[in-house]
C-alpha positions in Angstrom: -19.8 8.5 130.2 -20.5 9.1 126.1 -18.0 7.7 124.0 -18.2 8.5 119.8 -15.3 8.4 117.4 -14.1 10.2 114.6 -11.2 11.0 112.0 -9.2 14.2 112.6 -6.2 15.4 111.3 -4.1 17.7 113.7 -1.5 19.3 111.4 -0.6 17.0 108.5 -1.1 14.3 110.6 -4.1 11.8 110.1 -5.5 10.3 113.7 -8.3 8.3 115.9 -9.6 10.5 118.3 -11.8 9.3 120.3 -14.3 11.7 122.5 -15.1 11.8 125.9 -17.5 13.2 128.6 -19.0 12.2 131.7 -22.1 13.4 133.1 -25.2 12.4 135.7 -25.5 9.0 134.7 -22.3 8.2 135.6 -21.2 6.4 139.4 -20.0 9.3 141.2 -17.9 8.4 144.6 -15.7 11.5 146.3 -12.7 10.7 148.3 -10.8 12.4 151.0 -7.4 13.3 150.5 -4.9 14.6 152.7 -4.5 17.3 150.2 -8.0 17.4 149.2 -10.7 15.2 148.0 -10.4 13.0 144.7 -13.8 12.5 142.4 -14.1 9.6 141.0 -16.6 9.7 138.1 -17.0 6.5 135.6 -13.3 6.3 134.1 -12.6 10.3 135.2 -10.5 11.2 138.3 -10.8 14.7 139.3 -7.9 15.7 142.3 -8.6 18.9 144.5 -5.4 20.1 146.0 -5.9 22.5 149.0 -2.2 24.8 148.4 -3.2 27.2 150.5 -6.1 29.3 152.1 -6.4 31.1 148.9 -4.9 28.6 146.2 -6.8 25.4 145.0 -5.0 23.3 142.4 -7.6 21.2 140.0 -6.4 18.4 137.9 -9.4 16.1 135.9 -8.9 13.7 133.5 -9.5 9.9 132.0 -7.4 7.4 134.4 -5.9 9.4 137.1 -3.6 12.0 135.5 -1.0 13.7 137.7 -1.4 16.8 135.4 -2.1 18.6 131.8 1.9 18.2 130.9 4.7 16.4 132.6 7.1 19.3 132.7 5.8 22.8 134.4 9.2 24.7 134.6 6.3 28.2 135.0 5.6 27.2 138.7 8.7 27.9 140.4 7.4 26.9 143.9 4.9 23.8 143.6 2.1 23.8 145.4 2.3 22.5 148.7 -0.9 20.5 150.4 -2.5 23.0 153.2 -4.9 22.7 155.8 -8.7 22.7 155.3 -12.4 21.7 157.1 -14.4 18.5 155.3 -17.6 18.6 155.5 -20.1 16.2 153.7 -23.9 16.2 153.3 -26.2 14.1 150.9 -26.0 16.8 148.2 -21.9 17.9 148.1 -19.0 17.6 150.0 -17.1 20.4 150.9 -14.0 21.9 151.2 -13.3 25.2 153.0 -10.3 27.0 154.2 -9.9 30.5 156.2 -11.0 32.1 152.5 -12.4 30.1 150.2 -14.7 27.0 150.0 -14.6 24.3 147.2 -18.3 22.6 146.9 -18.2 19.2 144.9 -21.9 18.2 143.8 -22.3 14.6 144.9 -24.7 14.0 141.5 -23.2 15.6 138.8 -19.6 16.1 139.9 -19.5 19.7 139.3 -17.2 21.9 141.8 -18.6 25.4 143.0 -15.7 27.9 144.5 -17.1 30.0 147.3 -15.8 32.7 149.6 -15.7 32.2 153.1 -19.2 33.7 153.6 -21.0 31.6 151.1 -20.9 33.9 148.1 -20.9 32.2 144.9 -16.9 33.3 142.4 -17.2 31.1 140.1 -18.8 27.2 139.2 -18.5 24.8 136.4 -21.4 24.8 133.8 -24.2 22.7 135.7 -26.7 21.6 132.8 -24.1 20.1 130.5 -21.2 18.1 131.4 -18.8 20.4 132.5 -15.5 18.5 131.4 -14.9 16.6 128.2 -11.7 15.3 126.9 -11.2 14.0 122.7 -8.3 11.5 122.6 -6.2 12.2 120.0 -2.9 11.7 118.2 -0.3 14.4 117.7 3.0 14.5 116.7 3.2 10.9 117.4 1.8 10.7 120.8 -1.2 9.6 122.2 -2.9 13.6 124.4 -6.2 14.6 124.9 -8.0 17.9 123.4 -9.9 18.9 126.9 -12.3 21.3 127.8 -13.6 22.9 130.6 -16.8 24.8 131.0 -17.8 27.1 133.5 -20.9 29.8 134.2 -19.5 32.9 134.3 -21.3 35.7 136.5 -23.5 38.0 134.0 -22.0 41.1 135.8 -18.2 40.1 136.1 -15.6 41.7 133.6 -12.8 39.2 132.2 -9.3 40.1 131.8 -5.8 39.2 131.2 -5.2 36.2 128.7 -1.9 38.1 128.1 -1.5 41.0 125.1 -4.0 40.8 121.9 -4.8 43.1 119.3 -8.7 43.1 118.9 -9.3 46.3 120.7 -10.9 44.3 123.9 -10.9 45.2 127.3 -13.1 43.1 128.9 -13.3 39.7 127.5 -17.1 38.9 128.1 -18.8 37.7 124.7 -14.8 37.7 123.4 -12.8 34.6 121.5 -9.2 34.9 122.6 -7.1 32.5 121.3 -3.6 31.3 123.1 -1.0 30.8 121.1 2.2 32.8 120.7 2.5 35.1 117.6 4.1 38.3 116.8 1.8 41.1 118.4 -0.1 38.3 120.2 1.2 37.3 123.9 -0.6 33.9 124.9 -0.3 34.0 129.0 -3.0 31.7 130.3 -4.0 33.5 133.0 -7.0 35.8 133.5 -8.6 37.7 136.4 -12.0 38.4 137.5 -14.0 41.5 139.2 -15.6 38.6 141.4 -12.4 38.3 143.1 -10.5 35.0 141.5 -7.7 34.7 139.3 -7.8 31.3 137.0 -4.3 30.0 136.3 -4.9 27.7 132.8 -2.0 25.3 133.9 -1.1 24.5 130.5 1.6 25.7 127.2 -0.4 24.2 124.8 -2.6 26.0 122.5 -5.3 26.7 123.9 -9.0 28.7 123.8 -11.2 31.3 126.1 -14.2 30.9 124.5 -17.2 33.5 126.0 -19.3 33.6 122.9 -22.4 32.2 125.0 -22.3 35.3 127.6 -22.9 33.1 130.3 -20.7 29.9 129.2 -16.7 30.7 130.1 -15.1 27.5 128.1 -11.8 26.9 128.0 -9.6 24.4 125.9 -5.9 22.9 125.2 -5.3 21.1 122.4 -2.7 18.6 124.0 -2.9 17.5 127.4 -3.1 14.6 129.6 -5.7 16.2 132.1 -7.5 19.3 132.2 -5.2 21.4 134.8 -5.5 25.0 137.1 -5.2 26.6 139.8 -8.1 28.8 141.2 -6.6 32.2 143.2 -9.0 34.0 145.3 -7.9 37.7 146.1 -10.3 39.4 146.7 -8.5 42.2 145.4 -6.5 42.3 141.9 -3.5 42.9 143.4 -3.7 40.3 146.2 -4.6 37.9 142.9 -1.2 38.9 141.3 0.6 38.7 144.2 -0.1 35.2 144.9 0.0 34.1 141.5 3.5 35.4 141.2 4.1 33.3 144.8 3.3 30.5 142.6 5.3 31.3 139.6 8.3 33.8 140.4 8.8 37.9 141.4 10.2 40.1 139.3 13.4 42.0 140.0 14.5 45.2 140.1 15.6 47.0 137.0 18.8 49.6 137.4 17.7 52.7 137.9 18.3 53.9 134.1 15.9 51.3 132.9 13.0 53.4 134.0 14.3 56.8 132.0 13.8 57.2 128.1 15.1 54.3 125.6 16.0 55.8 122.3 15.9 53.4 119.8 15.2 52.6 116.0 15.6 50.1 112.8 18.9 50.9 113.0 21.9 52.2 113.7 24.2 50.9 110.9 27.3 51.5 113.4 28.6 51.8 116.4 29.9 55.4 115.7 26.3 56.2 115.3 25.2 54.9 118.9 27.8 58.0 120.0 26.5 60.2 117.4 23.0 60.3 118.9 23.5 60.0 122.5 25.8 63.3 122.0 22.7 65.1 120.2 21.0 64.3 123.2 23.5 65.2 126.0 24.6 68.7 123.7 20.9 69.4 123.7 20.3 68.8 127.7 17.6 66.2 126.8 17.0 63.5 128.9 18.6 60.0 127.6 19.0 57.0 129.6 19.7 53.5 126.9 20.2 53.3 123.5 19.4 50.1 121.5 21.6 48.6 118.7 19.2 46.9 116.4 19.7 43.9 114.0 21.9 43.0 111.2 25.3 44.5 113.3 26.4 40.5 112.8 28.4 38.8 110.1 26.0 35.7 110.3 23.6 35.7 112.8 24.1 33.6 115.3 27.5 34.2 115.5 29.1 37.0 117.9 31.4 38.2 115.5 30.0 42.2 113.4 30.2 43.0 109.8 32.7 45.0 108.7 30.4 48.1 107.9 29.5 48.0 111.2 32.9 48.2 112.4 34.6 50.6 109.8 33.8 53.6 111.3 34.8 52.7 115.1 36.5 49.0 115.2 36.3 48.8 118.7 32.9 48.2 119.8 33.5 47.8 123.7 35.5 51.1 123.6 32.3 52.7 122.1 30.6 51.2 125.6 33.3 52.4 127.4 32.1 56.2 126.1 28.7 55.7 126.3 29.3 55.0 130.0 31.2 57.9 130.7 28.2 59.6 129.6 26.2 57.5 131.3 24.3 56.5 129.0 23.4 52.3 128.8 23.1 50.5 125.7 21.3 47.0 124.8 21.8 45.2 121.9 19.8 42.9 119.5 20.6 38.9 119.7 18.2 36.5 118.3 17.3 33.0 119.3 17.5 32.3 115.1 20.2 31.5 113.3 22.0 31.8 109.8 22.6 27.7 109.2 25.5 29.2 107.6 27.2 30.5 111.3 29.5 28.2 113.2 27.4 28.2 116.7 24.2 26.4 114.6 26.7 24.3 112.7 28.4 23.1 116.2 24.8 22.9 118.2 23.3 20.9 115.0 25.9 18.4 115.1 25.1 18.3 119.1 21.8 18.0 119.0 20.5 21.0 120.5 18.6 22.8 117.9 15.0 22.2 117.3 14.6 20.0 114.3 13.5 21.4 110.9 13.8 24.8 111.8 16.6 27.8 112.1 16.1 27.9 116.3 18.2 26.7 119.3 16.0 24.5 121.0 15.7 26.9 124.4 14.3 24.5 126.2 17.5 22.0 126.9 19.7 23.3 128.9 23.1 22.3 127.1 21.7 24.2 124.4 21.1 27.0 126.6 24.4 26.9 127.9 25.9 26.9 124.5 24.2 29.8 123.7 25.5 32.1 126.2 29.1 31.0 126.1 29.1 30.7 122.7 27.1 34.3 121.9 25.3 36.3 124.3 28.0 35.9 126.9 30.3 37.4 124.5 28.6 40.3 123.5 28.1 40.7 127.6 31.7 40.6 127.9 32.1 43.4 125.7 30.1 45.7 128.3 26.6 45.7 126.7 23.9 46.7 129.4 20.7 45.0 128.3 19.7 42.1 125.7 16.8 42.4 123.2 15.5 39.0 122.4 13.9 39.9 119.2 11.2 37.4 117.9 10.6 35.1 120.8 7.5 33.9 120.4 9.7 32.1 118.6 9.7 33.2 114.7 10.9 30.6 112.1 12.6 31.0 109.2 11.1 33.6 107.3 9.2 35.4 110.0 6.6 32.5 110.7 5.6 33.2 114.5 1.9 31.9 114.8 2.2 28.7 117.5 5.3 27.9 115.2 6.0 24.7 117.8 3.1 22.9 117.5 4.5 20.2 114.9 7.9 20.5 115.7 9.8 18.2 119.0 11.4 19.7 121.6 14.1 18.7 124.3 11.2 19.0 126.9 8.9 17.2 124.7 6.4 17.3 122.3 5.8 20.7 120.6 1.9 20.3 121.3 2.4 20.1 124.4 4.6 23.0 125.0 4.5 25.8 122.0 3.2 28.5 124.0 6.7 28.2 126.0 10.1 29.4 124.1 9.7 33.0 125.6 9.8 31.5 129.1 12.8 29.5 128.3 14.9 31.6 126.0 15.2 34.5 128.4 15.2 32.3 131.9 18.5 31.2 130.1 19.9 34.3 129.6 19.0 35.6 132.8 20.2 32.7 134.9 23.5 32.9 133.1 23.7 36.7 133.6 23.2 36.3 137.1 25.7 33.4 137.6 28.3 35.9 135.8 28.1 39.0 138.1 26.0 40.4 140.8 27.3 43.7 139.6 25.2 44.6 136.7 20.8 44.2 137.2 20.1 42.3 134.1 17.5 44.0 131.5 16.1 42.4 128.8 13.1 43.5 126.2 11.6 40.5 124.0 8.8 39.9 121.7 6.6 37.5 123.4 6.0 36.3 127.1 4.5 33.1 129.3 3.9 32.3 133.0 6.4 33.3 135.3 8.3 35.2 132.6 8.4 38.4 134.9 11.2 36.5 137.2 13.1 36.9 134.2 13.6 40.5 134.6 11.9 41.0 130.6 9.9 43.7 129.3 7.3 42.6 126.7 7.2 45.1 123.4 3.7 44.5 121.7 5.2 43.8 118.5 5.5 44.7 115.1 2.6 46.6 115.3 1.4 49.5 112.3 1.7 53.4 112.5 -1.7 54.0 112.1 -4.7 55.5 114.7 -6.6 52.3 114.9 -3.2 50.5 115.7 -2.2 52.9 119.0 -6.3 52.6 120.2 -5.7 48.9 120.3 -2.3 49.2 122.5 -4.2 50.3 125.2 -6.4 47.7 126.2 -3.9 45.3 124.9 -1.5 46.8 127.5 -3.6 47.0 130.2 -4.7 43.3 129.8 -1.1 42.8 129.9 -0.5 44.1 133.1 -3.6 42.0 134.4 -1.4 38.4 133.3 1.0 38.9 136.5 3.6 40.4 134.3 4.0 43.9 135.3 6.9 45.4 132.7 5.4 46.4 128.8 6.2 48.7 126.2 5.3 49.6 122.7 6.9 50.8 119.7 6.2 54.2 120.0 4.2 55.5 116.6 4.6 51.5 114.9 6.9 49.9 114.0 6.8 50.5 110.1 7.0 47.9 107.7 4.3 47.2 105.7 3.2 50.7 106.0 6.1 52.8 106.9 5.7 56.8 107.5 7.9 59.4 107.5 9.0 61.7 110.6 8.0 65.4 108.3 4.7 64.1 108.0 2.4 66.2 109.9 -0.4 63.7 109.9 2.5 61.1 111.2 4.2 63.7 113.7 0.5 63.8 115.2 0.4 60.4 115.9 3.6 60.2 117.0 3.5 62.9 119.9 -0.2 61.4 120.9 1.8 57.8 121.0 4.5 59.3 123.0 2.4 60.9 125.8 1.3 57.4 126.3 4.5 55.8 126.3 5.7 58.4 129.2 2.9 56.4 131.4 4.3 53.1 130.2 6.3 51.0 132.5 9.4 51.0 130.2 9.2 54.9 128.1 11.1 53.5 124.9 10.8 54.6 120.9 11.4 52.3 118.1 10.5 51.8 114.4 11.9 51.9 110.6 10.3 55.5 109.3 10.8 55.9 105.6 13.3 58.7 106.0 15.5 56.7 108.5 15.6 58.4 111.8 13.1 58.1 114.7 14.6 60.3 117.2 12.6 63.3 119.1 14.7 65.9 116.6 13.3 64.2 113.7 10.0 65.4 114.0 9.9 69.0 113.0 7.5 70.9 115.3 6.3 68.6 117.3 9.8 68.0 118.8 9.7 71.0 121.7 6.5 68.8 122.9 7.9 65.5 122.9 11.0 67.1 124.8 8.9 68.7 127.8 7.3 65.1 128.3 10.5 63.2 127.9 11.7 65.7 130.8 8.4 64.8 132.4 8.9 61.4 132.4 12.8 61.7 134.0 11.2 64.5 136.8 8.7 61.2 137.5 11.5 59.1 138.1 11.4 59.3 142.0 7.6 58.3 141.7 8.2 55.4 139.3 11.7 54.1 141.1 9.8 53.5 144.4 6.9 52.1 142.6 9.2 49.6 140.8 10.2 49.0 144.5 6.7 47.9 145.1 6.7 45.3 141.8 9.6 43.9 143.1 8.6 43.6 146.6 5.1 43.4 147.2 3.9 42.2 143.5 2.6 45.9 142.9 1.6 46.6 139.4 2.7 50.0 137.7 -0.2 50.5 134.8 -3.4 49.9 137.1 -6.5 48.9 135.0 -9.3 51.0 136.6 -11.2 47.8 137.6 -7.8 47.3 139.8 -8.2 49.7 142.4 -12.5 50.4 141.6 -13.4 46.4 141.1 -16.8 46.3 142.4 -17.2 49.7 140.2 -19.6 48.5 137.0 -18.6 52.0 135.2 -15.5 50.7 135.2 -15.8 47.7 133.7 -16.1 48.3 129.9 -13.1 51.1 130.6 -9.9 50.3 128.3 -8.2 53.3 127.9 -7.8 55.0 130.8 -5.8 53.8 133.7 -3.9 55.1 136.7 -0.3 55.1 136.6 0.8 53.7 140.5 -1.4 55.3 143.6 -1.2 59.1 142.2 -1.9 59.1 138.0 -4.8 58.9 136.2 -4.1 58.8 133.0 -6.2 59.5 129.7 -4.3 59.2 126.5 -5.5 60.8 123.0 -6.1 58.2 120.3 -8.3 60.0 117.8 -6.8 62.1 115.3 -7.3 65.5 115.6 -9.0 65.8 118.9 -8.2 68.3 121.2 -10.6 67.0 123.7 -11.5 63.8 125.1 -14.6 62.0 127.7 -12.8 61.1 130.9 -14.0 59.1 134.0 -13.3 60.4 137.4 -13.9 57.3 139.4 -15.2 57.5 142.9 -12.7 60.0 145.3 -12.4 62.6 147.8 -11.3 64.7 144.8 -9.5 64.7 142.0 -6.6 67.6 140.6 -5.9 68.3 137.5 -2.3 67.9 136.6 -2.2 70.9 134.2 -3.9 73.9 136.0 -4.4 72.4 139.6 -8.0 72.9 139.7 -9.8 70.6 142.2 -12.8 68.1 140.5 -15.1 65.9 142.6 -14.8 62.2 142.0 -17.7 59.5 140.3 -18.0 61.9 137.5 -17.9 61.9 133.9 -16.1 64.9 131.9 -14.9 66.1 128.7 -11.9 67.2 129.4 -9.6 69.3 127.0 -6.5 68.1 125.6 -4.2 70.5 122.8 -1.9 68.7 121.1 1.0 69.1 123.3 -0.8 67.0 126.7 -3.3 64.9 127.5 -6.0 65.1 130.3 -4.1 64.0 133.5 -5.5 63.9 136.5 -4.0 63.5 140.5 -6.0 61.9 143.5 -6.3 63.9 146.4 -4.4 62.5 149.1 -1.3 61.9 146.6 1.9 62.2 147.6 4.0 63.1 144.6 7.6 63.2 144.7 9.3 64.9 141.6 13.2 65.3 141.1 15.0 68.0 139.2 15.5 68.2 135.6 18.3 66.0 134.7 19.9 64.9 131.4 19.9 61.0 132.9 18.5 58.8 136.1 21.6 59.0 138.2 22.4 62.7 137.7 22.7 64.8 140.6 21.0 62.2 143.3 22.0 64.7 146.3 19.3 67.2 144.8 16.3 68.3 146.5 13.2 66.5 145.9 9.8 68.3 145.1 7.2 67.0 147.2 3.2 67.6 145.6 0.8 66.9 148.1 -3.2 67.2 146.8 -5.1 67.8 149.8 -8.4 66.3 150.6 -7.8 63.2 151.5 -4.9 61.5 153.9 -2.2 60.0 151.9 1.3 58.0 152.4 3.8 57.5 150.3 7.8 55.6 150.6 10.5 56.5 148.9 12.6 54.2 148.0 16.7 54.2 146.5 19.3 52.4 146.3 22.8 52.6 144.4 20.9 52.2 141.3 22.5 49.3 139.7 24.1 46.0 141.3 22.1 43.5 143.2 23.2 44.6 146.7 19.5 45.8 147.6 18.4 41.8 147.5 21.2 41.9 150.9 19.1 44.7 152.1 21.7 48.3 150.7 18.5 50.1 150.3 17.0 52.9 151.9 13.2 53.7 153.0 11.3 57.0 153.9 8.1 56.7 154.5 5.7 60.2 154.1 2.6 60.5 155.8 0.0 63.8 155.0 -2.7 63.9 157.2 -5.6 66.3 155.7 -7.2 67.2 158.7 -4.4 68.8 160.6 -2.3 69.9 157.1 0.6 68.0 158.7 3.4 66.3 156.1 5.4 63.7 158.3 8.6 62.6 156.9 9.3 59.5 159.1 12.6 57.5 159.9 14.2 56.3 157.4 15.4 52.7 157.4 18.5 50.7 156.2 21.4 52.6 154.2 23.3 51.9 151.2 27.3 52.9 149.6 27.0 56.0 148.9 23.8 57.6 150.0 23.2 60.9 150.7 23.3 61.9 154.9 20.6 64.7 154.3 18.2 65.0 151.9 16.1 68.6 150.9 12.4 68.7 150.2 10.5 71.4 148.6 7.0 71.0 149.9 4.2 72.5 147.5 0.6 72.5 148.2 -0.9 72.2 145.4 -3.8 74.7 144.1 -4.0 77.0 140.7 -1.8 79.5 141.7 0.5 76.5 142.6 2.6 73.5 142.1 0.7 72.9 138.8 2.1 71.0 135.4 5.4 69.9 134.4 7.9 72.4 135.2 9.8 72.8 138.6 7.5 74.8 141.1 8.8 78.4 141.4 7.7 79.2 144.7 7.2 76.5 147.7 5.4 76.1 150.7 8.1 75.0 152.8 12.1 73.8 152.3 12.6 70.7 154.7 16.4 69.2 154.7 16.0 66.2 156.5 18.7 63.6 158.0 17.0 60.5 158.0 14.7 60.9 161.5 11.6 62.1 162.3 10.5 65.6 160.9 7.0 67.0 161.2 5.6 70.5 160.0 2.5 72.1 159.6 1.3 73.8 156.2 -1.7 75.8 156.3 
């Protein structure tokens, strides 16, 4: 052990710290455990907890610490000691399961994760101490500043960490810092091409540190213990999926979740919410939510509106009721701020449950959560609003301060060092929790700033933020994005085209109508498709934007044709852990051209998708990753895989591109999600490869399918006999459809090509729910 001291001031706040390693020299004994083994290293106790074959929990710090904090309401189903072999030797002990192996070096202490054969995932640094801990003082309590070193593989890509905006894909050689501020999500998990997943087990602020290409450090600047959990996959999505058995599954959105969301800063009544949604159903273009944004209220953080608001139509849940009848949903924006003025933050002052010296309900007690719904959002959900936006989450204090804006402050759950990575978590578990304890009838939907572990049980989308208008804004969503959907959280979205302020643009901009349409074609192949901003000439909807606006209404019809597709893949989130916007390194990990790859992606099993980021291109380099074959979407043109292209791309679409052996179902052109659901399907089937697909549906709202009302249909193609099975379908819901239609295309130029409804079929199939199997040729 080295011991030194120093003087260090953590916020205003002067301390002793005193630091801490332990290396070689150091009396080294290992333990067995019946979960695991315990090192015992000079003053340092490391504890190894075998969880499963595939999950290893690690917990090392001065003393014997039980963990970094003592409040982890992220894991929602604790680990849970498994079985495994010990084996010793006179050079390690080790640990090994049906997948993984954990070898613990008897000299230095260091711990080596292995997969069942041998092969070396990932170890801790081995020619400096690996763990060191500085004591320190913060906030008034006695916590460590730990790190944790590990040699990374030269040749393994880095990702996750949450949503940043440096334009990095892959983090190797990359500083990420985690700590929650507007346009920055801190989620302290990342994911390997070696086939781990690294849980930092932590809300602190904390550090990945990779500037030394081969040393991975990682940091938390108050803890008790250096804490994670180590997930072996191999695969991306096996990583995901247990990481979300460890910290929650997302739910289902309704149905209309998955359509467009029309939105912008804002709609100054309620009138004007049944203004546009008319302009959209007169002109047969496809709407699904509306969003009413801020400053409807009299004093935020009360439920009552202004009176401009309400002058032109005084009853708001009447407006709802309208809406509705046009089936069109509509969310609306409550924050977790409040005017010190309104009565709820005079009554929750007085009871203790805001978060000292600032404007905020402190999210994280749970009278204070209670308070909040009964006393706001559980009024505005009585008055028939469909979804809540929980603007500013991270969370943002008084005058729009967001950057770890917890660390100095104290929470109910305890000190904000400790914990200021974790009001997203919090804020919306309580809404949900409440929502769901009110009805069973409604799927709960809710869009926020900012997002932590085991935020996707929450049924939240994460927005990236108040990010600019400009070209080298929309390049960095991408990666940003896509390391989003690598955290375990599988619903995102942007503000299509920037938000606005500092730099706001105007819709009859031709340089800004550019960037909008090239923005939007992205957002169609986002999880959640949704528009929002403040443009200079106050309206953001697809009429506003002069000639571009026949484009951006073809791919908003796109985007409602996909809707099949993308309802049965959010099936899959919800019950198999599936992500929706695949990183190529998800489905090609061992792949090094993939690697570096940041924006492109494939959009579920079918979709490869290339979005336009550079101002007046009208072509773009595209990757074909390794496969039978690939189609392109626009002419139907057959392309062999593992090949690099430039691949043309007019204004009005993007290089899209279809694996062979895709099964693509595509509905009819619809002016919203539940329109017409008796309506034949198109089925696209690119040959060249055997394929499946299920199709999933439900009622499309309610939480009925969690008893099972759902319905399956599994579709098989195989390609060396042309036969397209539809198989038996299983279970039923109120309301389904007895028979179904099927227009069957085979897809080739002359055929089944681009956006539009196929004009002529290879074959009409109305099926009944049982076995049907035909031969196309």
């Amino acid at each position: 052990m080295r011991l030194g001291c120093s003087i260090h001031r953590p916020g205003r706040m002067l301390a002793f710290v005193v630091a801490l390693s332990f290396t070689a020299d150091a009396q080294v004994t290992i333990d067995r455990e019946t979960s695991g083994a315990a090192i015992h290293n000079g003053s340092e106790t490391v504890h190894i907890t075998v969880c499963a074959a595939d999950i290893v929990h690690v917990v090392a710090g001065p003393g014997d610490p039980a963990g970094a904090s003592p409040a982890t309401p992220w894991i929602a189903h604790p680990c849970q000691a498994d079985s495994f072999d010990y084996q010793t030797d006179d050079k390690s002990v080790t640990l090994s399961t049906a997948k993984v192996r954990i070898r613990i070096d008897r000299k230095s202490a260091g711990l080596r994760f292995e997969d069942a054969s041998g092969r070396e995932l990932l170890q801790e640094f081995a020619n400096r101490e690996p763990r060191h801990y500085v004591a320190d003082e913060i906030n008034g309590e006695k916590v460590y500043h730990v790190t944790e070193r590990f040699m990374a593989d030269p040749l393994e890509g880095i990702y996750g960490l949450g949503q940043h905006q440096s334009g990095v894909f892959n983090y190797r050689g990359a500083v990420i810092e985690l700590a929650q501020a507007n346009t920055n999500v801190a989620i302290p998990f990342l994911i390997s091409t070696n086939g781990y997943g690294l849980m930092w087990n932590t809300a602190s602020r904390s550090l990945f540190d990779d500037r030394f290409f081969l040393e991975m450090k990682l940091t938390a600047n108050a803890a008790d213990a250096i804490d994670y959990y180590f997930i072996y996959g191999p695969e991306m999505d096996q990583v995901i999926h247990r990481y979300r058995d460890l910290t929650g599954h997302a739910p289902l959105y309704g149905r209309w979740a998955y359509g467009f969301v029309q939105s912008k800063d804002r709609y100054k009544s309620a009138k004007q919410l049944l203004d546009i949604a008319q302009e959209y159903r007169d002109q047969h273009v496809p709407l699904d939510f509306i969003v009413q944004d801020w400053y409807w209220w009299k004093l935020q953080g009360d439920p009552e509106f202004n009176d401009d608001y309400l002058k032109p139509w005084p009853n708001v849940p009447d407006v709802l009721d309208k809406l509705h009848a046009e089936h069109v949903h509509a969310m609306i924006s409550v924050w977790a701020k409040m005017d010190p003025r309104s009565q709820n933050w005079q009554e929750m002052r007085q009871k203790g449950l805001v978060v000292p010296d600032t404007d905020l309900y402190d999210a994280t007690n749970p009278a204070a959560r209670d308070f909040y719904w009964d006393h706001l959002m559980g009024k505005k959900f009585a008055e028939g609003w469909d979804g809540f936006w929980l603007d500013s989450s991270e969370p943002e204090i008084w005058d729009g301060f967001s950057d770890a804006s917890l660390d100095e402050k104290h929470l109910f759950i305890g000190n904000g060092a400790r914990y200021t990575n974790i009001f997203p978590l919090m804020h919306s578990g309580g809404v949900y929790d409440h929502w769901r304890t009110t009805t069973d009838q409604k799927r709960v939907f809710i869009l926020t700033r900012s997002g932590f572990l085991g935020q996707q049980r929450n049924a939240t989308t994460v927005w990236s933020g108040d990010v600019i208008g400009t070209w080298m804004s929309f390049r960095r969503q991408i990666p940003a994005g896509l390391n989003f959907e690598l955290s375990g959280l599988p619903y995102w979205t942007t503000d299509i085209a920037g938000y606005g302020w500092p730099y706001e643009r105007d819709t009859r901009d031709p340089d800004y109508q550019e960037l909008y349409t090239r923005w939007y074609e992205f957002g169609v192949f986002c999880p959640i498709f949704r528009t929002h901003g403040h443009r200079s000439n106050d309206t953001n909807e697809v009429f506003s934007y002069g000639p571009q606006t026949p484009t951006l209404i073809a791919w908003d019809k796109l985007r409602s044709r996909l809707l099949p597709y993308i309802y049965s893949l959010a099936w899959r989130v919800t019950s198999e852990d599936y992500t929706m916007m695949r990183p190529l390194v998800m489905d090609w990990r061992e792949n090094q051209e993939v690697r570096d790859i940041g924006d492109e992606y494939t959009f579920g099993p079918a979709l490869l998708v290339s979005p336009v980021s550079q101002k007046g291109a009208t072509s773009r380099p595209v990757y074909l990753p390794p496969a039978p074959a690939w189609y392109d979407f626009w002419t139907g043109a057959q392309l062999k895989g593992d090949q690099h292209l430039e691949a043309q791309a007019p204004l009005d679409r993007i290089p899209l591109f279809v694996k062979a052996g895709s099964i693509l179902p595509l509905g009819p052109e619809v002016d919203y999600a539940e329109q017409s659901p008796d309506a034949p399907l198109e089925l696209r089937i690119y040959r060249g490869a055997d394929g499946s697909f299920t199709l999933y549906n439900d009622q499309g709202d309610t939480y009925a399918y969690e008893k099972g009302a759902y319905s399956l249909i599994p579709i098989h193609w195989d390609d060396a006999s042309s036969t397209l099975t539809l198989g038996e379908r299983t279970g039923s819901y109120p309301g389904m459809p007895i028979q179904r239609g099927f227009r069957v295309v085979l897809v080739r130029p002359d055929r089944g090509a681009g956006s539009l409804v196929a004009a002529a079929v290879d074959r009409e199939i109305t099926y009944s729910g049982h076995t049907v199997a035909v031969v196309l040729k």
